[in-house]
N, C-alpha and C positions, 0 to 999 in steps of 0.2 A: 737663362741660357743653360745651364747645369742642370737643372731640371727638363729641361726639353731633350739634352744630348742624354740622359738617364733613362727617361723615358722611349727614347730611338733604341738606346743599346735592348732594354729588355721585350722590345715588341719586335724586332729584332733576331732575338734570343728566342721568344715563345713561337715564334713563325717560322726557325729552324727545327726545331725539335718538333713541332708538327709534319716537318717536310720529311724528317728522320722516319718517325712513327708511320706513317704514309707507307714509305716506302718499305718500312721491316714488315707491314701487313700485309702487302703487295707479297714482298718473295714469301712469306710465311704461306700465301697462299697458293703459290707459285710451285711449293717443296710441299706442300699438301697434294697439290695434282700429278704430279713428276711420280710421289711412293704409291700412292692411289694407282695410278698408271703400272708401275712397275709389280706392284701387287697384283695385280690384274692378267699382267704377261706373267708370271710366275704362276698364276695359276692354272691357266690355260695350259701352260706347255704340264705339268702335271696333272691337269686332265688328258690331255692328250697322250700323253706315254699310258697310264694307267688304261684307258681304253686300246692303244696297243699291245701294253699287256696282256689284258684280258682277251683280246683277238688272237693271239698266238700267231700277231702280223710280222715275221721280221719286216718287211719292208716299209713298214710304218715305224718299226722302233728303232732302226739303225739313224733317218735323218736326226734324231733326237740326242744323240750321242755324240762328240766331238771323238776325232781321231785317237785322242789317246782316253778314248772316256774307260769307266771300270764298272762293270757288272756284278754288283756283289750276292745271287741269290742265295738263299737260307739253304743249306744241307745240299749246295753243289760248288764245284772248283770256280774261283772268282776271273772272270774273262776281264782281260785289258785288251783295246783299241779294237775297231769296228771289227774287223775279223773274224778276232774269238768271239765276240759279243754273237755275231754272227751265226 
């Protein structure tokens, strides 16, 4: 009898911690596709400004900007909010 309830606890026991493991592989994989993803929109909207840039579009570089963004170019006065960015 103590042999049998020993034997319940430990298979039990190894059928939890595989359900554990399961499931940390699962989000692991989960939080791999989410940074993947967000890498991915990070670099697009930095292709995308860069190509406004280089177009000398304001109307393409202002949506890219949040209201209070800050424009800081090399050897000119630094613009805050869409405006002076402007």
């Amino acid at each position: 009898m103590k042999s049998t309830i020993l034997l319940m606890a430990v298979i039990i026991s190894i059928s939890a911690c595989q359900t554990k493991s399961s499931e940390n592989q699962i989000n692991n994989q989960n939080k791999v596709k989410i940074e993947t993803s967000e890498k991915q929109e990070i670099k697009n909207l930095l292709f995308s400004y860069g190509d406004a840039l280089n177009a000398s579009d304001v109307s393409k570089v202002l949506p890219l900007y949040t209201e209070d963004g800050i424009f800081m170019p090399s050897g000119a006065p630094t613009s805050i909010g869409t405006e002076q960015v402007k």
